[in-house]
N, C-alpha and C positions, 0 to 999 in steps of 0.2 A: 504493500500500500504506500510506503513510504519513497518506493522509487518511481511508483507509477506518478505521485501528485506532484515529486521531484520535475519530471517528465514533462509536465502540466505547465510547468510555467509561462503566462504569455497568454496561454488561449483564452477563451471568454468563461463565464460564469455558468453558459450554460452549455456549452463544450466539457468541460470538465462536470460539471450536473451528468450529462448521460452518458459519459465513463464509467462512472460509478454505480449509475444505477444499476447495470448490468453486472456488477458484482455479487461476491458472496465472503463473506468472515469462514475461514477455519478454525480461526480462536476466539475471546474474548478479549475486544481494546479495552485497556487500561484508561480510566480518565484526565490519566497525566497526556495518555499518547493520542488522545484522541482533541484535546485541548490544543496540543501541541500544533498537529494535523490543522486544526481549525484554523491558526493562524496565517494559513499559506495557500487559501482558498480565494477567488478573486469575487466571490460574494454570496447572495443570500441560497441562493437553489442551490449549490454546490456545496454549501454547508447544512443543507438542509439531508439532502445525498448519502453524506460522511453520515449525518446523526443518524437516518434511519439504517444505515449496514451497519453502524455498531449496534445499534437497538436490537435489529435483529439476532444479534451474536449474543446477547447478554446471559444465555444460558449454555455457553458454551466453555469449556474449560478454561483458565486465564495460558496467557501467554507463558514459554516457559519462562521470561525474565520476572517476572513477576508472580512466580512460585517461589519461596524459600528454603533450599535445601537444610533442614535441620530435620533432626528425628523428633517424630510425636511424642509429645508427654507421653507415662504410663499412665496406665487405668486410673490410677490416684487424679491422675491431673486433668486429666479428661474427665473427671467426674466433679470436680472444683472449679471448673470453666463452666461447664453446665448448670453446675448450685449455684455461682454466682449471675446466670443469666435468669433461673429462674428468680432468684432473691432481686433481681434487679424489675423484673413484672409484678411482683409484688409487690414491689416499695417506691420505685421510684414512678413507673408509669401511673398508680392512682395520685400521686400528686404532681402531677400535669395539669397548671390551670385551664380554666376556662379561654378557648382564644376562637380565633378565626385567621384563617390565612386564603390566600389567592391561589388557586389550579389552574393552572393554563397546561389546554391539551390540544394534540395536535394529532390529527388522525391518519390513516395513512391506510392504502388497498394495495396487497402485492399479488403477485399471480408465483402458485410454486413451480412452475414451467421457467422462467429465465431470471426470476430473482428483481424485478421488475417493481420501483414501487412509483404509486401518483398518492400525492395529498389530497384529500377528501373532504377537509374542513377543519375548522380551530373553535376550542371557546373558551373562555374566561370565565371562572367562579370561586363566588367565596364559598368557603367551606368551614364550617365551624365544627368547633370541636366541645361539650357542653355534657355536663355530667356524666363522661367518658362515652358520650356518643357524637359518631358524625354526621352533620345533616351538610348539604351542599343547598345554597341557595336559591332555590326556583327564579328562572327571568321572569318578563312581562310576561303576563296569561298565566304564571305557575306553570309552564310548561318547559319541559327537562329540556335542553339546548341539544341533546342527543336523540329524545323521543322522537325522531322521525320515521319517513316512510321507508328510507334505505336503512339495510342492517350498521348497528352500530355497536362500540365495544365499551362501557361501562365498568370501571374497578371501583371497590367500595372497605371498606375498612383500614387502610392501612396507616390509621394515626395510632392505630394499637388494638384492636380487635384480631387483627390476623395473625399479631403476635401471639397473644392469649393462644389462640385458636392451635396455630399451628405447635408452638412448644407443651401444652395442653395434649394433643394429639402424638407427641413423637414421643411422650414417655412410655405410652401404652404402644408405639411401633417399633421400629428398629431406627437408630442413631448409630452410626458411627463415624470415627477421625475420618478426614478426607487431606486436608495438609495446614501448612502453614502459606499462608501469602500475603502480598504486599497493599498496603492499604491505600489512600490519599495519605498525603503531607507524610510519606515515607514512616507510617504507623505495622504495628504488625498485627495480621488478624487471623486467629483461632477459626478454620473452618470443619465441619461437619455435616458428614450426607446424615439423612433420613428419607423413610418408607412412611408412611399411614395406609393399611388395609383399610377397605371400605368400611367393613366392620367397627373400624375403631373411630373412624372420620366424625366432624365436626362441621366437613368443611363441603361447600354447592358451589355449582357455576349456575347463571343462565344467559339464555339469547334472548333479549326483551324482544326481538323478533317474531318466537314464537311462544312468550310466554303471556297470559290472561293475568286480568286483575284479579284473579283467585291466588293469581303464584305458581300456574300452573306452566308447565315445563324446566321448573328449576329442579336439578341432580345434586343430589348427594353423593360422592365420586371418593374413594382412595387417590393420595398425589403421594409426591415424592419432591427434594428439591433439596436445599441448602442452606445454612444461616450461619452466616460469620459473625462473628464475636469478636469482642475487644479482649484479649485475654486479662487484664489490669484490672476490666469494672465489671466481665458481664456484660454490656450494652454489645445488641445487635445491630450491627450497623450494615448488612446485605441479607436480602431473603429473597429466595426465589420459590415458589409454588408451582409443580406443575401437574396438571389434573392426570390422574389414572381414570378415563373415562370409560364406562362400560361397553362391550361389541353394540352396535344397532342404535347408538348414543347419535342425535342430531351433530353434537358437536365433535368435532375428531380432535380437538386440541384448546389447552384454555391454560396459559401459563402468566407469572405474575412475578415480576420481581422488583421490589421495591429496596433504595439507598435511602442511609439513614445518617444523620450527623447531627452538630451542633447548630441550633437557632437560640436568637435572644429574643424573648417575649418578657415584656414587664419589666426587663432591667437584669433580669438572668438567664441563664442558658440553661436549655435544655437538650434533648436529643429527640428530632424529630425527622416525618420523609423530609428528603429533598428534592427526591426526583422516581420517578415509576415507569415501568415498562409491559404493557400490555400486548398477545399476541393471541387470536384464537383461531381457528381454522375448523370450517364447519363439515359436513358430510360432501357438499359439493364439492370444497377445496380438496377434497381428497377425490371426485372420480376426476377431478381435471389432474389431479396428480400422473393416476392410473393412466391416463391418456396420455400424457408427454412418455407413457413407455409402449406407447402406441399398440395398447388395448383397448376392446370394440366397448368403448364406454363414452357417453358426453356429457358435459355439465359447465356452466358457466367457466369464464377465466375468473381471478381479481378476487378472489375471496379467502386470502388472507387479511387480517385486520391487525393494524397494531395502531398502541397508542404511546405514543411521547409525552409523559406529565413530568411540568417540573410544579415544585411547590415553593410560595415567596411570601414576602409581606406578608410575618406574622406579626399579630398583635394579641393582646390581652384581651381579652372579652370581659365587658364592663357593664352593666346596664344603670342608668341614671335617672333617679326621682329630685324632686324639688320639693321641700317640706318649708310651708307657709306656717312662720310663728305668729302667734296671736290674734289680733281681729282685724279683717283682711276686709276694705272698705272697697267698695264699688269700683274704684280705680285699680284697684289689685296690689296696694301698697301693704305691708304690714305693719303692725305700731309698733314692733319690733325692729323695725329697719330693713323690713324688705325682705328677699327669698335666698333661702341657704340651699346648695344645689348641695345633690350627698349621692357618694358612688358607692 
């Protein structure tokens, strides 16, 4: 990648845009190297390019530099990485104030035949976060910015329900070491796979597609995936989910991996998302699959979905009354001197 955009120098923005589209990742870019990359793009398509091939790769192994050849803790240590991630769901994520923060998503359709992607649409939302649930902000009309007639791709909990959810789920699965590797700001982080059987699971996808206002066509599914840790605190700072979806399942793929770091809300830091990667692929992306091996199958192209979410502008969530002392005269003055605003 690094020699191709080498290569690139000179040509237009959207010269180098449909180089890339036509790509594919065999590993996972790092977001130092992908930062990096961004910097040597002659504009917005072309960086736009870069972001959805890494997107797509984000559940793929990391690169080898950015693996750390050390041997795994023993049993011991790998079980004190894990206490310390649960004690950290316990203690630290219920005192998570009240906040709201900005979603900005950026959608995208690929086709699994050339690797092919076009953008689809973008939307802006606040999404608050409020006695540990998250609600996202209906627009004008209350109507979801996503509800539309074309299919669309939807992620929901990852201010900390999915955590729960998933470390919840892997006690009763299989856990085990996967390696050591290299973080942001040259950090080092504790990584671990996990299983969830269906049996054990917690955890549903759906396609608002084809799901009713009953709730009907959401799956309860077995996944599988990874969550790095900070080995120092416990704190999960990468999660990837990806669904074990049953044979005869509409959806043939529904993965989810959310980054996680330091924001300041209120005047302190916390660890919250910064950024999400959504991918699904339904039954048809799959007979358009079977067709690029030119089997007597047919079905739409473009029906892979992903989405690009970063997360910004947090703030505290505050709600404000005004309390009228005294006898409060026709003009709205009080004999008290007026109105004390109280947060």
């Amino acid at each position: 990648m690094e020699r191709i955009l080498a290569g690139d120098q000179g040509k237009s923005d959207a010269e180098v845009s449909r180089q890339l589209s036509g790509l594919s990742l065999t590993e996972r870019m790092s977001d130092a190297t992908l930062q990096s990359l961004e910097q040597h793009l002659p504009g917005p398509k072309s960086r736009w390019a870069l972001v959805v091939l890494a997107d797509d790769a984000v559940f793929l192994r990391p690169a080898a530099a950015d693996v750390i050849a050390q041997a795994a803790p023993d049993l011991d240590g790998q079980r004190r990485i894990i206490a310390m991630t649960v004690d950290y769901l316990k203690e630290t994520i219920p005192r998570l104030p009240d906040f709201y923060a900005t979603r900005t998503t950026v959608r995208f359709r690929g086709s699994p035949k050339d690797a092919s992607w076009l953008e689809t649409g973008s939307a802006q939302e606040v999404v608050t976060y409020r006695d540990g649930k998250e609600v996202v902000r209906a627009h004008a009309g209350g109507v979801h910015p996503f509800k539309s007639k074309d299919n669309s791709l939807i992620t929901k909990g990852v201010f900390g329900p999915i955590l729960y959810t998933v470390i919840r789920d892997a006690a009763f699965g299989e856990t085990v070491w996967e390696r050591w590797e290299r973080g942001t700001n040259g950090t080092t982080l504790a990584v671990f796979r996990y299983r969830v059987p269906q049996s054990q699971s917690h955890y549903s996808v759906a396609f608002h597609k084809r799901a009713s206002a009953t709730g009907e066509g959401e799956l309860g599914t077995g996944y599988h995936g990874e969550f790095a840790i900070d080995p120092a605190t416990g704190t999960i700072l990468r999660l990837t989910v990806r669904a074990d979806l049953p044979l005869g399942s509409p959806i043939m793929g529904a993965d989810i991996m959310v980054q996680y770091g330091p924001v300041e809300i209120g005047g302190r830091t916390y660890t919250c998302p910064l950024r999400s990667v959504s991918v699904s692929l339904d039954a048809e992306g799959l007979m358009d699959a079977l067709q690029g091996l030119d089997l007597a199958v047919s079905g739409p192209p473009d029906t892979i979905l992903l989405n690009d979410v970063t997360f910004g502008s947090y703030h505290v969530f505050r709600s404000s009354a005004q309390i009228l002392t005294g006898n409060v005269p026709a003009d709205g003055r009080s004999d008290a001197g007026g109105q004390t605003p109280v947060e």
